[in-house]
C-alpha positions in Angstrom: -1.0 -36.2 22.5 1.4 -35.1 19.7 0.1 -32.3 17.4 1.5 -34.6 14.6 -1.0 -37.3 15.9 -3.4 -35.0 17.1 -6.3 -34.6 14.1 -7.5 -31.6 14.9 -4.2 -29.2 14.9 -3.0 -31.4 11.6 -6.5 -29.7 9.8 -5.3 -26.4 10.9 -1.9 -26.9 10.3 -3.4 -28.1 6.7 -2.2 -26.5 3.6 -5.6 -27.6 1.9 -7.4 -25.8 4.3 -5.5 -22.8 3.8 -5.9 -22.7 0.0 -9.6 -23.5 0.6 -9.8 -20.4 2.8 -7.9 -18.0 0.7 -10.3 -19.2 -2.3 -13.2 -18.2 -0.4 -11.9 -15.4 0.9 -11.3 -14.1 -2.7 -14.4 -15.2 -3.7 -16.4 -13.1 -1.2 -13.9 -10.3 -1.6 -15.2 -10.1 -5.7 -18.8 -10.1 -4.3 -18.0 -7.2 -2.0 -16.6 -4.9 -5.1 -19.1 -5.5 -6.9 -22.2 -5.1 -5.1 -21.9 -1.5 -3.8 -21.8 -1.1 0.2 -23.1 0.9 2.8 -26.2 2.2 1.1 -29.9 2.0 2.3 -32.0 -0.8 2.1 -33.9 0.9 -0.8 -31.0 0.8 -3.2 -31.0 -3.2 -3.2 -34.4 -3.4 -3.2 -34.9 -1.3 -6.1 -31.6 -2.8 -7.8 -31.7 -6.2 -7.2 -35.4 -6.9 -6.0 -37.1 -7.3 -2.5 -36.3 -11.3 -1.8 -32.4 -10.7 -2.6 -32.5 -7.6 -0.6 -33.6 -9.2 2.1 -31.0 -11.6 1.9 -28.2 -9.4 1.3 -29.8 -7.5 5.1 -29.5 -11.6 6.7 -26.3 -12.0 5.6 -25.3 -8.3 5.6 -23.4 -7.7 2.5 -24.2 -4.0 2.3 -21.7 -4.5 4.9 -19.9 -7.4 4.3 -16.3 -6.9 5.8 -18.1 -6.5 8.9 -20.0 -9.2 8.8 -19.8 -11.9 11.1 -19.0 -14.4 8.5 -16.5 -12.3 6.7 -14.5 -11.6 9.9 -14.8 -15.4 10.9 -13.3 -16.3 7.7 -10.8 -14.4 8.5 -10.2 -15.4 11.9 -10.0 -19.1 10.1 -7.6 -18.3 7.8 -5.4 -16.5 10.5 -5.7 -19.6 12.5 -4.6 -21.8 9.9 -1.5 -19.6 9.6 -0.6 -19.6 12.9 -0.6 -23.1 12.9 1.2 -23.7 9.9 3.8 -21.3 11.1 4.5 -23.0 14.4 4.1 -26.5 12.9 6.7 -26.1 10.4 8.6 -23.4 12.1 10.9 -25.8 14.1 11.8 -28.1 10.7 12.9 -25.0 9.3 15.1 -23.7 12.1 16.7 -26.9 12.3 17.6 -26.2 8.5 18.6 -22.7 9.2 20.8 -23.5 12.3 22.2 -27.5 11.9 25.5 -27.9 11.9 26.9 -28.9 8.7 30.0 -30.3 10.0 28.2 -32.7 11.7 26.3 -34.3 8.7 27.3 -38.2 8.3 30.8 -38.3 5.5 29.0 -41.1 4.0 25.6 -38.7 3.1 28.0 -36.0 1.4 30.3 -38.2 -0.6 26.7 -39.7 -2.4 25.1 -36.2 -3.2 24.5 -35.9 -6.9 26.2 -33.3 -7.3 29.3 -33.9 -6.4 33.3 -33.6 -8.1 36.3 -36.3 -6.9 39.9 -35.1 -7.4 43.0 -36.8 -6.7 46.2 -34.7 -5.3 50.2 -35.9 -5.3 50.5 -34.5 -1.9 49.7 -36.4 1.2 46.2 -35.5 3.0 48.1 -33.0 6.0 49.6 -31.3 3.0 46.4 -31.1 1.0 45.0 -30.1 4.5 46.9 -27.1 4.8 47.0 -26.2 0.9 43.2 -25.9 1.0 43.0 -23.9 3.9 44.9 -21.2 2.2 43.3 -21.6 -0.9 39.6 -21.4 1.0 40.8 -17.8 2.0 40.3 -16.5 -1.0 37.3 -18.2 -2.1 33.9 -16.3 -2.5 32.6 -18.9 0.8 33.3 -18.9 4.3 34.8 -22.5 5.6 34.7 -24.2 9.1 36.3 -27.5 9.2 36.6 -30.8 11.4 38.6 -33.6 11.4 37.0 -37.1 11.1 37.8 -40.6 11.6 38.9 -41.1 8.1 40.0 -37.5 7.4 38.7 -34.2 7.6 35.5 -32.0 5.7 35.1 -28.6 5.2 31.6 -27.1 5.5 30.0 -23.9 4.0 26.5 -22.2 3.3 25.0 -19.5 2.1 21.3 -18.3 2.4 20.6 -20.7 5.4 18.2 -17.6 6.6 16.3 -17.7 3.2 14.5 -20.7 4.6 12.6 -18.0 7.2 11.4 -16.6 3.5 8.0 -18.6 3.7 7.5 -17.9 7.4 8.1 -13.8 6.9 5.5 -14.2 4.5 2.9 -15.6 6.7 3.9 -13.3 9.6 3.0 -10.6 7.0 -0.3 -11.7 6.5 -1.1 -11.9 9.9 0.3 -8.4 11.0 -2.0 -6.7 7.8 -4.9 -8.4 9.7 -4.0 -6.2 12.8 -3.7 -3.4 11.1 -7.2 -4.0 9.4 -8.5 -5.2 12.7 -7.3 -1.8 14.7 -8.6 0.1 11.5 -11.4 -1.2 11.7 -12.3 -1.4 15.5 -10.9 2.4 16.1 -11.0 4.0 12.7 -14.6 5.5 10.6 -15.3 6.5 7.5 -17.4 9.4 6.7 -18.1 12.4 4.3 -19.0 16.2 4.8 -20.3 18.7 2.4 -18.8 22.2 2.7 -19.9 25.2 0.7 -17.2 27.3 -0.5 -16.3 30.0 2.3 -17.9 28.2 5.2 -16.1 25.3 7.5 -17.5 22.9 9.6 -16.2 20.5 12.6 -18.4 17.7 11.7 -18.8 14.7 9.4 -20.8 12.0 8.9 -20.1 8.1 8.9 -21.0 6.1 6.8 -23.5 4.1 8.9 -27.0 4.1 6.8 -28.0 6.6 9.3 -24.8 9.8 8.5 -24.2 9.9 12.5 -22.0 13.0 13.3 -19.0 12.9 14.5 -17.3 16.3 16.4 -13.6 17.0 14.7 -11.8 19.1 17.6 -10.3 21.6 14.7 -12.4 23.1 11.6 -12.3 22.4 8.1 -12.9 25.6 5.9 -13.0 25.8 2.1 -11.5 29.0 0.8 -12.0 28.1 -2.6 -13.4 25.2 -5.1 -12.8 25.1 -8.7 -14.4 23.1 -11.6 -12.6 22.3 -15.0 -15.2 21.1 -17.7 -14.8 19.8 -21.2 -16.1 21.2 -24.1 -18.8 19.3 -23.6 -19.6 20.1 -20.4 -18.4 17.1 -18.9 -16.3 17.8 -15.5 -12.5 17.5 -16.4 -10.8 18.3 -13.1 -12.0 19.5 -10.1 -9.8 20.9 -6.9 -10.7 22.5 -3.3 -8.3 24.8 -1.5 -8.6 23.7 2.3 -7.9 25.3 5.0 -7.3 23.8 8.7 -8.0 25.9 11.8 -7.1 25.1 15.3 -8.4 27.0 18.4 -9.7 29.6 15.5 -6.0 29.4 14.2 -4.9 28.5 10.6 -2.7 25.7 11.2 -2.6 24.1 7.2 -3.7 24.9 3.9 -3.4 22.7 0.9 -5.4 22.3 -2.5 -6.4 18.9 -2.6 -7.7 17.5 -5.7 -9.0 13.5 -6.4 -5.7 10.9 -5.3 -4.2 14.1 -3.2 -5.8 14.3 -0.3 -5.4 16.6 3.0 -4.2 14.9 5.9 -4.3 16.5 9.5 -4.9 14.7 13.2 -4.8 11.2 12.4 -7.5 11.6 9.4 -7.3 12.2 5.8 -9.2 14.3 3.5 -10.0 13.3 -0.1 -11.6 15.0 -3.0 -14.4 12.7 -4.4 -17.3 15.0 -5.2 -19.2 18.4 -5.7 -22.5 19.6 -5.1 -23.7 23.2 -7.1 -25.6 25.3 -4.8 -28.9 26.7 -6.6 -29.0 30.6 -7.2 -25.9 31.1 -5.5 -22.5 32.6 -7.3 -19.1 33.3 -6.2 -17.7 36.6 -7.0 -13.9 37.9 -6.9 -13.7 41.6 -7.3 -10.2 43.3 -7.4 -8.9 46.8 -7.4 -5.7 46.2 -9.6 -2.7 46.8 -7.7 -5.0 46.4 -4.5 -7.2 44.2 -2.4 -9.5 41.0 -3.7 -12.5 41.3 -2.4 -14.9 37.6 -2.3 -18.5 37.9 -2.6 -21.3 35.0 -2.2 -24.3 36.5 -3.9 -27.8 35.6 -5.1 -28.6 37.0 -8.8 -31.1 39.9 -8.5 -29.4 41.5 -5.5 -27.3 44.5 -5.0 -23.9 44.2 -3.3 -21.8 47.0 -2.0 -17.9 46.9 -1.2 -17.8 50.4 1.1 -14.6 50.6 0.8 -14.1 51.5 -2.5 -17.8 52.6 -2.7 -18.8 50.1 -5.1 -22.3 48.9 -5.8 -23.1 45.8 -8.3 -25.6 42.8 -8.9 -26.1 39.7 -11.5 -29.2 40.9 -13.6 -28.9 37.4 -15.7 -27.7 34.1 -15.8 -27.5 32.1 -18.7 -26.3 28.5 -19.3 -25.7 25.5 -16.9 -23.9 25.2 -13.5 -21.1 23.2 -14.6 -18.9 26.3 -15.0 -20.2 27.0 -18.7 -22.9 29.9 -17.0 -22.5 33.3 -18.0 -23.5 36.1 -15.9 -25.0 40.0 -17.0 -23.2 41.8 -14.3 -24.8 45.7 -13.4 -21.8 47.8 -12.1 -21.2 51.5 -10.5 -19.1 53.1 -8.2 -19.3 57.2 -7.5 -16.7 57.9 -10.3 -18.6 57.3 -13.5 -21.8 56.2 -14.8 -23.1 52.7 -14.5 -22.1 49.9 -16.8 -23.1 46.1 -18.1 -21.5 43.6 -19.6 -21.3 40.0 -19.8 -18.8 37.8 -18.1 -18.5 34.1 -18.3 -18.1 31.6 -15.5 -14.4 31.6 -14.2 -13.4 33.8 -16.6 -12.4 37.8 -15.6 -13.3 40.7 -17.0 -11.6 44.0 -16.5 -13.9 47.0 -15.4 -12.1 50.7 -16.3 -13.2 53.7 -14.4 -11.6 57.2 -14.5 -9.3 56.9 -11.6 -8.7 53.0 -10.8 -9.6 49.5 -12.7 -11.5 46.6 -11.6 -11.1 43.0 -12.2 -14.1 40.8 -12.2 -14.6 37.2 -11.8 -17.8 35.0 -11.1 -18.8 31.5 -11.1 -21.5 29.6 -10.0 -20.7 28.5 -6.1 -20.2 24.7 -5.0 -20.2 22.7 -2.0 -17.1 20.6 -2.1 -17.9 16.9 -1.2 -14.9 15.5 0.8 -14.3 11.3 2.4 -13.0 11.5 5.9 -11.4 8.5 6.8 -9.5 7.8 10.6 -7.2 4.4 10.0 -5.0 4.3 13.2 -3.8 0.4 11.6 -2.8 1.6 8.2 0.8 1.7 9.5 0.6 -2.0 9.9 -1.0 -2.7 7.0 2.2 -0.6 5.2 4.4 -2.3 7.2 3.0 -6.3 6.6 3.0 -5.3 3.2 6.1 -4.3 2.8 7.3 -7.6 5.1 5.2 -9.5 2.6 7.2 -8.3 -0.4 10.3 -9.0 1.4 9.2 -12.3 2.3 7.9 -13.5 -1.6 11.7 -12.1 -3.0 13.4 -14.4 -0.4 10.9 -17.2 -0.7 11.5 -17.5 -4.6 14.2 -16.0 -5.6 17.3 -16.4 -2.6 18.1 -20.0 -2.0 19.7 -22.0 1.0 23.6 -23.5 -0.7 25.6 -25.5 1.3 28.5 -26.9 0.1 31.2 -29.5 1.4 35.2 -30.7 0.8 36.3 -34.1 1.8 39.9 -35.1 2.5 40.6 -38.6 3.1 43.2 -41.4 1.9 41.7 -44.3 -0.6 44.8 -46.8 -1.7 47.4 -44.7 -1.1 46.2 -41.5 -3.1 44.7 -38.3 -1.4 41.4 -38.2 -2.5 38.9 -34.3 -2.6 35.4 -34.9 -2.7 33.5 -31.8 -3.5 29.7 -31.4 -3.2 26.4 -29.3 -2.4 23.2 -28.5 -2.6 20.6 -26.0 -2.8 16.6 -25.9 -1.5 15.9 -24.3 -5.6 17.3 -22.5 -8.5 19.5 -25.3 -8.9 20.9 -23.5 -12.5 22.4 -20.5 -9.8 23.9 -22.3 -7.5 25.6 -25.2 -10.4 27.5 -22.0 -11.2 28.4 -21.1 -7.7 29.5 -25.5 -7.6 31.7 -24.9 -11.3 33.4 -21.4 -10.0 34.4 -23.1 -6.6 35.3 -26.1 -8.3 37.5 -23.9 -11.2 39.0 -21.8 -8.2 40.6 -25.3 -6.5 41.4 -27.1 -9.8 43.2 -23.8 -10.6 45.2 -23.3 -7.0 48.8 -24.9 -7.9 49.3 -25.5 -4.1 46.6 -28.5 -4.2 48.0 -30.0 -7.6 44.7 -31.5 -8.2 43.6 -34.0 -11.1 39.9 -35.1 -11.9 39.3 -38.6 -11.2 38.9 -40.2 -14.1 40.6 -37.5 -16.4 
């Protein structure tokens, strides 16, 4: 049986169908954004009540691109374009390749638009005057000589009709690339204090499964901006990337600039303080920095420059708006307090040397891991689709045709064309060729009818 006869490949090959896909696809795509996914079971329940919780678990829309349904749709719709495409796809090769030449003289002399001029010269002479003036001409000419005389042939564009069928290969090809993502890629999150690392994080699964990194993350360093208000402005982590106990990157990633190393990216989205826990800096000036993770109420000694201090008090919050009573001695002069306030520094004069002092309270920086071996194909379909919607709308196939034949003893030209769309473009292309051969003394062309 023919697929044109054949009811079953003309529903897939169905533009309806398509539409009515895409619609539901976008549909369920809205419903995905908006209900939040990949939490527990309790978050629905409690959000949206016990019966709709329950249904969002049978259909599972906590993960819904997942979900058997989702994916099938999507298999549909991928279907439907793979029919489409090779349905249509010899028509429009036929287009792209056909030989104009070969279109009947009767067919081209009836196009609307269409010019007739007459010429003194007889139709060998006409023949040879236009092949001279076609040389100069902004198209490219191929001629034949017919019964009744002979036509010149010329397009541009003819590959603009694979517009529409780049665009469906595109779709399809940011499908793989979401299927590979999907099938060998994770997304996860990890917690690291500042001054430790880890080799571990944890999907996104509902149940945080770990999953071994074969290099360590450390955090060197994490800093909070805050408003006035208190409310969090800013926030950045400095990462660093070991290898076999190696540093092997460092970068200071902050929300929208992540860290990316072995296949997975790092990005900023949260913070966690860390209760009775402060990061000091200490710094002989004009020598070494010195990082402390302390509790308040416990001494601290740097035996190197034989220096002893604590955090007697903290006042305020721990959104970088604390302020610490810092005790402080070393075996030069007598011991001193003062007040310092979070992430600002305060400088510490002795008899011999000064000290610079820093300390705010100390975070857990709250990183997304995510591995997406397909996002190259996704880039790349994307990119094809773009390509694919400019040719599809705004390049258009132009052919255009010259006639020379003999009607009661006068030579007669018959120009004409045609374009697939933007019919405005090409009349302009039609008028400039037209202007260019009225304009060529050689031909000695009049209108017909002028």
């Amino acid at each position: 049986m023919k697929a044109k006869n054949n009811e079953i490949w003309a529903l897939f090959a169905s533009v309806k169908l398509a539409l009515f896909t895409f619609f539901i696809l976008a549909v369920t795509s809205i419903i995905g954004t908006v209900i939040p996914q990949g939490k527990e079971m309790g978050f629905y329940i409690e959000n949206f009540g016990a019966g709709t919780a329950k249904l969002f678990q049978l259909l599972n829309v906590p993960d819904m691109y997942n979900s058997w349904w989702f994916v099938s749709l999507l298999a549909l719709f991928s279907l439907n374009l793979i029919v489409c495409t090779i349905d249509r796809f010899p028509n429009i090769w036929r287009l792209v390749t056909m030989d104009n030449l070969a279109l009947g003289v009767d067919r081209i002399i009836k196009m609307p638009k269409r010019e007739v001029y007459t010429s003194e010269l007889d139709p060998a002479a006409v023949k040879q005057a236009l092949v001279d003036t076609l040389a100069s001409s902004a198209w490219r000419f191929t001629s034949m000589d017919k019964e009744h005389g002979t036509l010149f042939a010329a397009q541009k564009g003819n590959w603009t009709r694979l517009g529409v069928i780049t665009v469906h290969v595109s779709i399809l090809v940011i499908f793989i690339g979401a299927i590979i993502g999907s099938a060998l890629g994770f997304k996860a999150s990890v917690m690291i204090t500042e001054g430790r690392s880890t080799n571990k994080v944890y999907l996104y699964d509902g149940q945080a499964t770990p999953v071994d990194l074969d290099f360590e993350v450390r955090c060197d360093r994490f800093e909070l901006l805050v408003y006035d208000t208190g409310a969090p402005k800013e926030f950045t982590s400095d990462l660093v990337v070991l290898k076999d106990g190696k540093e092997v990157l460092s970068k200071s990633i902050e929300v929208n600039d992540p860290l990316q190393f072995g296949g997975l990216t790092f990005y900023q989205s949260s913070y966690q303080a860390i209760d009775n826990a402060v990061a000091v800096e200490l710094e002989k000036v004009g020598g070494e920095v010195k990082k402390f993770f302390i509790s308040p109420g416990r001494e601290v000694t740097w035996p190197e420059e034989g220096v002893r201090f604590g955090i007697v008090n903290v006042m305020g919050g721990a959104m970088g708006q604390a302020r610490f009573k810092i005790w402080f001695k070393d075996e030069k002069a007598a011991p001193s307090q003062f007040w310092v306030d979070g992430g600002k520094q305060v400088m510490i004069e002795r008899p011999d040397s000064n000290f610079a002092f820093s300390a705010r309270p100390l975070f857990a920086t709250g990183l997304q891991v995510t591995k997406d071996p397909g996002v190259w194909y996704v880039y790349l379909g994307c990119i094809m689709m773009l390509v694919g919607l400019y040719i599809a709308f705004f390049l258009s196939h132009r052919k255009v045709w010259l006639y020379i034949t003999e009607e009661h003893s006068k030579t007669q030209l018959h120009v004409t064309g045609t374009s697939n769309k933007n019919k405005l473009g090409f009349d302009n292309d039609f008028m400039a060729l037209t202007d260019h051969l009225v304009k060529s003394a050689s031909l000695k062309l009049t209108k017909e009818g002028s």
